[in-house]
C-alpha positions in Angstrom: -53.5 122.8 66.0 -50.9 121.0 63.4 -49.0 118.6 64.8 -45.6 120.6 64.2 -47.2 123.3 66.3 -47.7 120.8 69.0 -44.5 119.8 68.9 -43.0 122.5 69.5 -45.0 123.3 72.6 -43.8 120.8 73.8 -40.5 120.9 72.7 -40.4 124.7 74.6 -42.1 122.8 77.7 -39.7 120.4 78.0 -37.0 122.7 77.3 -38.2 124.7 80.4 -38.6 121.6 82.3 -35.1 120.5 81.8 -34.1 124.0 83.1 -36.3 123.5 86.0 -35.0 120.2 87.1 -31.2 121.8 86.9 -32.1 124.6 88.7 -33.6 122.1 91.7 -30.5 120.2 91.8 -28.0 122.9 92.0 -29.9 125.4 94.3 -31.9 123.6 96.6 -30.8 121.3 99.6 -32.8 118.1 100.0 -31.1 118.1 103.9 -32.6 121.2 104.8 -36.6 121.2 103.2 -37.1 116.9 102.2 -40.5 118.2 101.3 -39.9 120.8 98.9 -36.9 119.1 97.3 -37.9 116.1 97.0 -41.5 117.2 94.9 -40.4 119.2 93.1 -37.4 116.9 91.6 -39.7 114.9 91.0 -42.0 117.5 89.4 -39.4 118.8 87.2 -37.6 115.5 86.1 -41.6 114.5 85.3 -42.4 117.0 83.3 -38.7 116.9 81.4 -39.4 113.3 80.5 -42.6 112.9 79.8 -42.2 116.0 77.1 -38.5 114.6 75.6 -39.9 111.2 75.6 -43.0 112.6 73.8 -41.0 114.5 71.5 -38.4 111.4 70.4 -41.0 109.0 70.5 -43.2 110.7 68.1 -40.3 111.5 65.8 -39.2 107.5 66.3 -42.9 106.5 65.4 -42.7 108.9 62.1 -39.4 107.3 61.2 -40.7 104.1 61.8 -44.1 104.1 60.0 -44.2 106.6 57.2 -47.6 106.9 57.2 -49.1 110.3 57.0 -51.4 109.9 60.3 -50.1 112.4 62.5 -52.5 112.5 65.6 -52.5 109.0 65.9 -48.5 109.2 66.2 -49.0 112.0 68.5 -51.4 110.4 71.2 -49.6 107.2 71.5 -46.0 109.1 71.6 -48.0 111.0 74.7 -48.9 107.8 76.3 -45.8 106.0 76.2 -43.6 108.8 77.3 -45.8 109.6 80.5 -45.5 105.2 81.0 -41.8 105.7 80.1 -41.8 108.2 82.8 -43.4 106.5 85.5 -40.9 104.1 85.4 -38.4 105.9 85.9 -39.3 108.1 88.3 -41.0 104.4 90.5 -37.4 103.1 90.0 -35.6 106.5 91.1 -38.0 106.1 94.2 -37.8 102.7 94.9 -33.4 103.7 95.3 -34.2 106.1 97.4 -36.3 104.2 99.5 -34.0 101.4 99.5 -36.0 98.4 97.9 -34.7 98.4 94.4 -33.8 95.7 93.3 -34.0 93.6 90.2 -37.2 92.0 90.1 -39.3 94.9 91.8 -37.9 97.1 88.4 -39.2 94.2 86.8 -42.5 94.4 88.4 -42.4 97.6 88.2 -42.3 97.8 84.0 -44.5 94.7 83.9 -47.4 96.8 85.6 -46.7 99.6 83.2 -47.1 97.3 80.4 -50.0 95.6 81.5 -51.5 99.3 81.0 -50.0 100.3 77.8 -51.3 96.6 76.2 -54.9 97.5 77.9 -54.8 100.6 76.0 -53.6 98.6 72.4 -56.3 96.1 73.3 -59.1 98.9 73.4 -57.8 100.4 71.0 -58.3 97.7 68.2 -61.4 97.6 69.0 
């Protein structure tokens, strides 16, 4: 698969995704079914991100680098939009569980992080 087909899986996916997540917020009522709203918000909005964040960060990378590499791009776009992701969606939870505060958004990307430089780290090697 060529990297531009990838893409634009993705691109569809996250399209649909966005779609998803709208049609959660405007249809369903987190009052009357917590359970159901509340996953698949979360579902959605994962899905959304991690694919837009995939796509821009990819396109970022390519801007960035010029080289001609494209899988590498690819894989590490992946990784950080799914990290980017996470930390969004653990500092959307941590407001709605009331603990959000500064330093636990800090903590928060500073665990992320810690994976992400894990993965450079093996990766170098």
């Amino acid at each position: 698969m060529t990297h531009n087909r990838y893409l634009l899986f993705v691109g569809i996916a996250a399209l649909v995704s966005w779609v998803a997540w709208y049609i959660v917020i405007s249809k369903l009522d987190p009052f009357a079914s917590t359970g159901l709203a509340l996953s698949l918000f979360f579902l959605s909005l994962f899905f959304a991100l991690s694919c837009t964040l995939t796509v821009f960060g990819f396109y970022f990378r390519l801007w960035l680098n010029k080289n001609e590499i494209y899988s590498n791009h690819i894989i590490v776009a992946f990784r950080q939009g799914i990290e980017l992701t996470i930390i969004s969606l653990g500092c959307i939870l941590f407001l709605m569980i009331g603990v959000l505060n500064w330093w636990s958004g800090l903590l928060l990307i500073l665990c992320v992080s810690l994976v992400e430089f894990y993965f450079v780290a093996k990766q170098e090697v």
